[in-house]
C-alpha positions as CSV (number, residue, x, y, z in Angstrom):
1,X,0.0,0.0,0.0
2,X,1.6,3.6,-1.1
3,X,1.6,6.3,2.0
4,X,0.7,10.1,0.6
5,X,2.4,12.6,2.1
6,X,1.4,16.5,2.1
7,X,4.3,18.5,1.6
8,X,5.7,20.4,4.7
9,X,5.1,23.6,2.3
10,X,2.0,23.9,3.2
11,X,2.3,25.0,6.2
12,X,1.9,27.9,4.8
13,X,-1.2,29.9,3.5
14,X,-1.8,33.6,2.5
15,X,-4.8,35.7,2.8
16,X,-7.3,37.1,0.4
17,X,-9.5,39.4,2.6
18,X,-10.8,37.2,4.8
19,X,-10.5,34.0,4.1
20,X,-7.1,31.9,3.8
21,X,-6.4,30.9,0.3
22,X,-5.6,26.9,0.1
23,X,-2.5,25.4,-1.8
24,X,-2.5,24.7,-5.1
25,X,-4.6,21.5,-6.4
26,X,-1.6,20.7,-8.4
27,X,0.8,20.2,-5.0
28,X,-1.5,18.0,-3.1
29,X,-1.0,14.9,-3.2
30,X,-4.2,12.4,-4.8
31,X,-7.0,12.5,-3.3
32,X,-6.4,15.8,-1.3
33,X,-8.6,17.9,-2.6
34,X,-8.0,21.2,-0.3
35,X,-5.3,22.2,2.7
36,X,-6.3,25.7,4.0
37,X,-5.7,27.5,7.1
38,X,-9.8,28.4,8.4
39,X,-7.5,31.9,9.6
40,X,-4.8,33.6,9.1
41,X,-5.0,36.2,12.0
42,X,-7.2,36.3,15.6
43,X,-7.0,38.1,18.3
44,X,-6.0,35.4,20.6
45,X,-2.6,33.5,19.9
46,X,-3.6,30.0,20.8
47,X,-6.3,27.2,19.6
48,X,-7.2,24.1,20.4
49,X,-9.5,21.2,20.1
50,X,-11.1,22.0,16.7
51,X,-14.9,20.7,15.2
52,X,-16.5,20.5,12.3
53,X,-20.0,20.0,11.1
54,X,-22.3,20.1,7.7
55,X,-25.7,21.6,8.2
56,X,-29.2,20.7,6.7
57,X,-28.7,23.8,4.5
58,X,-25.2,22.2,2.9
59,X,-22.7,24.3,4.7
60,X,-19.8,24.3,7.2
61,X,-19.0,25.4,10.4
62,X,-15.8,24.6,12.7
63,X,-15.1,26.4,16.0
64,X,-12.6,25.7,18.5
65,X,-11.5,27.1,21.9
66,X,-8.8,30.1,21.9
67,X,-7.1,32.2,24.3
68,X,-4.1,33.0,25.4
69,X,-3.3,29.5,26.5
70,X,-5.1,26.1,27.4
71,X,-6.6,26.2,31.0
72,X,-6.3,30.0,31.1
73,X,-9.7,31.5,32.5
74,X,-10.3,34.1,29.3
75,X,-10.4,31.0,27.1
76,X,-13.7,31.0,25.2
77,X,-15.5,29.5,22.2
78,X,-14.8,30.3,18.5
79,X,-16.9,30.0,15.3
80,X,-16.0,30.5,12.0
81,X,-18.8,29.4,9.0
82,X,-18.0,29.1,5.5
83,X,-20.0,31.0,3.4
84,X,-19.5,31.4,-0.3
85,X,-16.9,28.8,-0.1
86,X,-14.5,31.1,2.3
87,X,-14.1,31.0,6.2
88,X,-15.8,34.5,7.6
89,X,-13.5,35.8,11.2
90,X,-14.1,33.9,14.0
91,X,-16.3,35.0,16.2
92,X,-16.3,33.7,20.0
93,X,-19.7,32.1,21.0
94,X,-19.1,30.8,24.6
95,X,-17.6,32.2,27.3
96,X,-17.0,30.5,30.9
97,X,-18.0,33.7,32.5
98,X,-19.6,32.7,36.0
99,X,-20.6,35.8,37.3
100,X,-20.2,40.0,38.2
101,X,-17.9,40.7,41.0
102,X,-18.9,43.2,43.2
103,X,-16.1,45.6,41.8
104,X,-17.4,44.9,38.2
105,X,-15.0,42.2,37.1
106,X,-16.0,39.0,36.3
107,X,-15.7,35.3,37.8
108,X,-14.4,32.8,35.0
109,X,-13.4,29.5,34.0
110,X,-11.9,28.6,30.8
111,X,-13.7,26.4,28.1
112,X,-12.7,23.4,26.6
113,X,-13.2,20.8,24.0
114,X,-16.2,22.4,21.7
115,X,-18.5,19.6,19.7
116,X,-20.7,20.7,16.7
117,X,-23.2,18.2,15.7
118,X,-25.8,18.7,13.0
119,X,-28.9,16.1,13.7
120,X,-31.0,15.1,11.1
121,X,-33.8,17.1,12.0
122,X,-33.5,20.2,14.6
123,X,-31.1,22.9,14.8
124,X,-26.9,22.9,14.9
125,X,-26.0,21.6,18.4
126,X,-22.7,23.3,19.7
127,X,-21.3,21.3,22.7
128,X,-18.5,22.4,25.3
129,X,-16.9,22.1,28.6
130,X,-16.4,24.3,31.6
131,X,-14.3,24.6,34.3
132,X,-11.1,25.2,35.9
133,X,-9.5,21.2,34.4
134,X,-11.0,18.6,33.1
135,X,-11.4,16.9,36.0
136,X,-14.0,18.9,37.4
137,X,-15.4,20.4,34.0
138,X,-18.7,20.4,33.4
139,X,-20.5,20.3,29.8
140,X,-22.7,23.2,28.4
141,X,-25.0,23.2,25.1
142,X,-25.8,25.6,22.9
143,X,-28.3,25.6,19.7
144,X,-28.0,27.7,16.5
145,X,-31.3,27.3,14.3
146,X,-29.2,29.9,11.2
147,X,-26.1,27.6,10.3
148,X,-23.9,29.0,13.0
149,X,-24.9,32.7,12.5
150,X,-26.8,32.8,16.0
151,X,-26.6,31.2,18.9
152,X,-29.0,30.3,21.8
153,X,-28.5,31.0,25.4
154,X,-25.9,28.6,26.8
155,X,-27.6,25.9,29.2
156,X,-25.9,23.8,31.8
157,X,-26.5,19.6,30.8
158,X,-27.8,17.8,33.8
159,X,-25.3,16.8,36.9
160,X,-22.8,13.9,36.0
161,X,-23.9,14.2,32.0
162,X,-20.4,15.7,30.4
163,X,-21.9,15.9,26.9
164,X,-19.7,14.4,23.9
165,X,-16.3,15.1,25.4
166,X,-14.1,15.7,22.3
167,X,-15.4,13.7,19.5
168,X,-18.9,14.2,17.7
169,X,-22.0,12.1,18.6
170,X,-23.6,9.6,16.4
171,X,-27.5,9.3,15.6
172,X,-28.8,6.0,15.7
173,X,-31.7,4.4,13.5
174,X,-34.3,5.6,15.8
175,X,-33.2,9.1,16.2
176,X,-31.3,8.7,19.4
177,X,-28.4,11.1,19.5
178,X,-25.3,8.5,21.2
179,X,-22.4,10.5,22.6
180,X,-19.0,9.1,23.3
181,X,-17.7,10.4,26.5
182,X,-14.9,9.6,29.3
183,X,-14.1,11.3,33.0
184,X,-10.6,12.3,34.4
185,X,-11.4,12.7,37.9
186,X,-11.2,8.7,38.8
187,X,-8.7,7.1,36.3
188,X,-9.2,8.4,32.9
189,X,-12.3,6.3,32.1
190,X,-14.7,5.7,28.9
191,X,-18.9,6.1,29.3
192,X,-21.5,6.7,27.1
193,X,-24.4,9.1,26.9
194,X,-28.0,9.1,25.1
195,X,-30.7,11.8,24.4
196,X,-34.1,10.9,22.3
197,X,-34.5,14.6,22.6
198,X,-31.7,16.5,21.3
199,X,-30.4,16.9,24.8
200,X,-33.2,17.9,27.1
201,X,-33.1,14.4,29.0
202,X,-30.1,11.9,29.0
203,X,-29.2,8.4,30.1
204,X,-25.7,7.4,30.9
205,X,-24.3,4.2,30.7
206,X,-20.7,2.8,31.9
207,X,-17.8,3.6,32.8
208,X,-16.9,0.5,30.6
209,X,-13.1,0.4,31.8
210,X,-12.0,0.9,35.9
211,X,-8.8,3.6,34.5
212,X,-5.9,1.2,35.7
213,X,-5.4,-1.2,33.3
214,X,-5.7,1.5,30.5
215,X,-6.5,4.4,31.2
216,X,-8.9,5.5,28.2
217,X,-10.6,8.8,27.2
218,X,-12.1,10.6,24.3
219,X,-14.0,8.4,22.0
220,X,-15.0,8.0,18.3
221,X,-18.1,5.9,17.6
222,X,-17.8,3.6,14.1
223,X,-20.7,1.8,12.9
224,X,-19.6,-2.2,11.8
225,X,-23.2,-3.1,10.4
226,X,-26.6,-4.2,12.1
227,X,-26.6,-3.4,15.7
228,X,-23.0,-3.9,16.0
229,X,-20.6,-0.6,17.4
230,X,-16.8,0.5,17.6
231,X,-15.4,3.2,19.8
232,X,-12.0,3.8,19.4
233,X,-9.7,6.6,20.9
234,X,-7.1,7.7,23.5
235,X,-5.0,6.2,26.6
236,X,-1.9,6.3,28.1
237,X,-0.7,3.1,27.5
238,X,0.8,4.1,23.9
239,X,-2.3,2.5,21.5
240,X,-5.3,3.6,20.2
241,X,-8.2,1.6,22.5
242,X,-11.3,0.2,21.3
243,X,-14.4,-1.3,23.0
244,X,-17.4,-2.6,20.6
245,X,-21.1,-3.0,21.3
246,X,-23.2,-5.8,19.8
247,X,-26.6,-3.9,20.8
248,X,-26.3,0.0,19.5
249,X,-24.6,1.0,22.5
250,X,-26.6,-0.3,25.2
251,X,-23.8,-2.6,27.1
252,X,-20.0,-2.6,26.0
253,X,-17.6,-5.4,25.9
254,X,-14.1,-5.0,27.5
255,X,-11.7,-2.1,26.0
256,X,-8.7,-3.4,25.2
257,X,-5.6,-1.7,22.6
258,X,-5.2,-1.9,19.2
259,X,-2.4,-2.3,17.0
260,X,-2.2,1.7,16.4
261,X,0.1,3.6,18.4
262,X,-1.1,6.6,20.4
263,X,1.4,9.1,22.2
264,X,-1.6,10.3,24.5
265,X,-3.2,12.6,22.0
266,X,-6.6,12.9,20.9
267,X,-7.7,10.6,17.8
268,X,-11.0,11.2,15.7
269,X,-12.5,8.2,13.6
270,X,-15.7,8.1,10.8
271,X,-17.9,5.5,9.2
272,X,-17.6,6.2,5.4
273,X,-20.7,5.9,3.4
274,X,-19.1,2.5,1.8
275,X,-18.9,1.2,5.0
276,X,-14.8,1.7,5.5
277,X,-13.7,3.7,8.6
278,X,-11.2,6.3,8.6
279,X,-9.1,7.8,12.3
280,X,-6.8,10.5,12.1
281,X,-4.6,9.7,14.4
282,X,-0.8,10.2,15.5
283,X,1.2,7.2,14.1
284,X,4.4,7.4,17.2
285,X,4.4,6.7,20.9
286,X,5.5,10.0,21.5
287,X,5.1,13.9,20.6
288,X,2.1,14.9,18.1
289,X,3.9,14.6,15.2
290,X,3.5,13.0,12.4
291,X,-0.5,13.4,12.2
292,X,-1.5,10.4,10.2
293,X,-4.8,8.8,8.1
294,X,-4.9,5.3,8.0
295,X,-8.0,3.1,7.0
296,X,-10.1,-0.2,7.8
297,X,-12.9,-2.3,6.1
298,X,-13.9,-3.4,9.4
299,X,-12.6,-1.7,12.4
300,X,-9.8,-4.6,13.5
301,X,-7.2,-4.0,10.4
302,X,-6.1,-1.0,9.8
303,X,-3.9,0.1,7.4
304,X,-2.1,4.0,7.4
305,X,-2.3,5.9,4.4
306,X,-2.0,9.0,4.4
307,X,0.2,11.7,6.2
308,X,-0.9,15.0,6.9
309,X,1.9,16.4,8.7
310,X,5.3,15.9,9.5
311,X,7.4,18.4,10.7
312,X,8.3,19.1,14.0
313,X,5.7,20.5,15.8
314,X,2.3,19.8,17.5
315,X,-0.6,18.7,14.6
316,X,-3.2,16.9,17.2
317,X,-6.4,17.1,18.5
318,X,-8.3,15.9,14.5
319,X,-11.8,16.0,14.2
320,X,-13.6,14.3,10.5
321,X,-16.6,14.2,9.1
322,X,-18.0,13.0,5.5
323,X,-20.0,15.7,4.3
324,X,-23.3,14.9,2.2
325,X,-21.3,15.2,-1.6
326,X,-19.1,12.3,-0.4
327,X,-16.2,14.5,0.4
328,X,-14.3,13.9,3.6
329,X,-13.5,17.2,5.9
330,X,-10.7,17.1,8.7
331,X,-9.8,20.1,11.2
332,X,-6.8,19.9,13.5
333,X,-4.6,22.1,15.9
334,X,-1.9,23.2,13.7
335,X,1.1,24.3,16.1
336,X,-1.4,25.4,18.7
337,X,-1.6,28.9,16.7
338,X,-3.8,27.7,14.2
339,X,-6.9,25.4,12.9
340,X,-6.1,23.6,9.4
341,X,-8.8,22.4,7.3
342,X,-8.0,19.9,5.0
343,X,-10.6,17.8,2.2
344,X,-10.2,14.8,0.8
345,X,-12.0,12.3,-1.9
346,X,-11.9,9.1,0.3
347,X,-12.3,7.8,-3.1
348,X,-8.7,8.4,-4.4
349,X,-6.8,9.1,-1.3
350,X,-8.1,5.9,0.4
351,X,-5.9,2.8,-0.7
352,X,-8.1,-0.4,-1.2
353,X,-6.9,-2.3,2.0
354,X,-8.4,-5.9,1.3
């Protein structure tokens, strides 16, 4: 199997008014379509954590959280929407502001981890985490009924329901909206979450690990046919986990490691229309570069085939989605200053791996 690689050149992008222009078609490598910065300039220097969704209407939004560095309290929310086929400035959304201090300042906590999610019927679903760590975070939703444009009024999610922690929910044959989810504050451990109603009531299920054995966080959920799952993700044990679910996610087996390495860095993972699965991952045991693709026919064998980055440097945190025209969307922290976008045609950049 051939590995593409995207030349370290593009690491760099210009700007046309507002919106970065991508590299030319011609030095991509097949099957990558685009590789484009979704800004150039923002007035905060660090990002993180990137997200990605297609609405009903056919367009995309990504946001992030940025501030002047992870954990710091002014950390907030950011939206940018494609419109016209280039990235407007980002806006920031969501704040952790708590409340007014007498003196006029404000109490805050910084946000983390931000999950768009586009259901098949009801409005864009923004997801995020607040709170001074992870560890005692709590998750927040927000609604935009205008592809991003406008948001709701941010709501707290019930006690001991985090939301989708990092990676985006799946919806299940009946509508059920299936989040993949983990804690920090007892051994990094995996759980899952379920609304029937967009988020007004949940059920929680797990943890599925105890934390000790593998410690395990940040899920993707794969679909391998009938009622059969596949989460896959982080831990500190230096591989990708997975866990799989014979019953759409009511009980879990045991999570146990794969054959992918993982230097502790967040991993995001899609069911392709033709049933193959795709994770953007990083392919070493340690640092967060390179940032890899690599691809399975059914979620126990998979093969790498395609490098995104290489350089030194930190390219982590990927989010990916298949958008409705087949194409294939990834987002990812691009030296903690910026948010790449790159597109693919899983069609031609997707080695046959039979």
């Amino acid at each position: 199997m051939k590995t593409f690689f995207v030349s370290p050149s593009l690491a760099v992008c210009f700007m046309v008014g507002l919106s970065a222009v991508s590299v030319a078609q011609s030095s991509l490598p097949p099957g990558v379509l685009k590789s484009e910065f979704l800004y150039e300039t923002a007035p905060f220097p660090s990002c993180h954590a990137s997200t990605i969704a297609e609405t009903t209407k056919g367009s995309l939004v990504a946001a992030w959280f940025g501030g002047k560095y992870e954990k710091h309290p002014e950390v907030g929310v950011w939206v940018t929407r494609q419109v016209e086929g280039r990235w407007t400035v980002p806006v920031e959304v969501a704040n952790g502001v708590q409340y007014e201090k007498p003196d006029g300042s404000v109490h805050r906590h910084p946000c983390w981890n931000p999950v768009l999610f586009q259901p098949t019927r009801g409005s864009l679903m923004l997801f995020y985490k607040v709170g001074p760590s992870p560890s005692t975070w709590w998750g927040m939703l927000m609604t935009s009924d205008d592809d991003g444009a406008t948001w709701s009024t941010p709501r707290r999610l019930p006690q001991h329901i985090d939301g989708p922690v990092k990676n985006k929910p799946v919806q299940l044959p009946n509508g059920d909206l299936l989040c993949a989810s983990s804690t920090e504050h007892d051994g990094w451990r995996v759980h899952f979450e379920r609304t029937s109603d967009l988020g007004k009531t949940w059920q929680r299920s797990g943890p599925v690990n105890d934390g000790k054995e593998i410690g395990a966080i940040q899920p993707s959920i794969l679909f391998l046919g009938g009622e059969k799952l596949l989460a896959v993700g982080r831990t500190k044990q230096s591989k990708v986990f997975q866990v799989a679910s014979d019953d759409l996610g009511r009980t879990w087996g045991p999570l146990t490691a794969t054959s992918l390495p993982n230097p502790n860095a967040g991993t995001d993972a899609v069911t392709l229309k033709d049933g193959r699965h795709l994770i953007v991952y990083n392919h070493t045991p340690k640092g967060r570069s390179p940032l890899n693709v690599a691809v399975s026919r059914d979620g126990k064998d998979w093969q790498p085939t395609l490098v995104l980055e290489s350089e030194p440097g930190e390219y982590s945190y990927p989010a990916i989605i298949q958008a409705a025209d087949g194409l294939v969307h990834i987002t990812y922290t691009w030296k903690r200053q910026r948010v790449r976008h790159v597109v693919l045609d899983p069609a031609k950049v997707v080695s046959d791996s039979r």
